[in-house]
C-alpha positions as CSV (number, residue, x, y, z in Angstrom):
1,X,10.6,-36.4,-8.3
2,X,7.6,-35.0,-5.8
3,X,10.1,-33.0,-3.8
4,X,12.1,-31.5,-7.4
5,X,7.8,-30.6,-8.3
6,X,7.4,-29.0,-4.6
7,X,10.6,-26.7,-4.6
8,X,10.0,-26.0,-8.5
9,X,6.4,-24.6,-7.5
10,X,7.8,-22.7,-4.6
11,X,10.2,-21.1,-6.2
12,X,8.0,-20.0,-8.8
13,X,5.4,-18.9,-6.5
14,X,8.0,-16.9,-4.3
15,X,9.1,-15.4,-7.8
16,X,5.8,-13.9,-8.8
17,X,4.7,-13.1,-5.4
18,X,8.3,-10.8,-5.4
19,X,8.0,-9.4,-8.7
20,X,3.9,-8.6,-7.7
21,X,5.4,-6.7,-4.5
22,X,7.7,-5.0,-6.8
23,X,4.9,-3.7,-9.0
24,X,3.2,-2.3,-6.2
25,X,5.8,-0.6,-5.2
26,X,6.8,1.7,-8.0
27,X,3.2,2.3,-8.8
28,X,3.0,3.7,-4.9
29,X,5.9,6.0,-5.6
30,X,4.5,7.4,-9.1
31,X,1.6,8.3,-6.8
32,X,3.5,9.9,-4.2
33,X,5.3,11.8,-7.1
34,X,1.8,12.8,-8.2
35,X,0.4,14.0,-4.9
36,X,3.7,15.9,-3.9
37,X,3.2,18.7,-6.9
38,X,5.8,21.7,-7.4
39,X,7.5,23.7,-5.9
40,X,6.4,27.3,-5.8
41,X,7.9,31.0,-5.7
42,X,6.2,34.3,-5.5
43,X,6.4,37.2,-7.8
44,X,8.1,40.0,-6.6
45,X,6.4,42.9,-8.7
46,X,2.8,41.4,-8.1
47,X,2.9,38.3,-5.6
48,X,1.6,36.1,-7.7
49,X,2.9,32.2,-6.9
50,X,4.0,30.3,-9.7
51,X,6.1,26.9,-10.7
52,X,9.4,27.4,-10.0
53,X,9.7,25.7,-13.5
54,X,7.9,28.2,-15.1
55,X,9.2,31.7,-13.1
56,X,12.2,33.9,-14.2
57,X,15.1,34.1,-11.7
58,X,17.3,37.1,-11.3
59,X,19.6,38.2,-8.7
60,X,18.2,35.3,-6.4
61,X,14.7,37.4,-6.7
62,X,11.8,35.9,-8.6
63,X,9.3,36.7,-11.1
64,X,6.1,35.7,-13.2
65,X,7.6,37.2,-16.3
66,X,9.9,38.8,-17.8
67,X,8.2,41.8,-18.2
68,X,7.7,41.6,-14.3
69,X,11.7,41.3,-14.3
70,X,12.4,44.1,-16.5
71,X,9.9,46.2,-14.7
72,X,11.3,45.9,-11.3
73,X,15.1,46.2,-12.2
């Protein structure tokens, strides 16, 4: 009955030491997600940098608006 008590404990110790580990982990990568930011493009009219996310794309060339695009083509 002392060895079923001893593996019981062990187990359960080995389960929240991996799930503790496991924690860490993800909260790591959300902070590497934080700290590696956007990616950025420059505006062809006036070379301003902006979020890709945020730009307008046309013909490959970027822009910080679309009045910037319709003002270059």
């Amino acid at each position: 009955m002392l060895l079923f008590r001893l593996i019981l404990l062990f187990v359960v110790g080995y389960l929240v030491l991996r799930i503790y580990r496991l924690m860490g982990e993800r909260r790591l990568e959300a902070e590497r997600r934080k700290l590696r930011g956007e990616d950025m493009v420059q505006c062809r009219v006036c070379n301003t940098h902006v979020p890709r996310a945020s730009a307008c794309e046309h013909d490959g060339k970027w822009y910080c608006s679309t009045r910037h695009r319709d003002q270059d083509n």
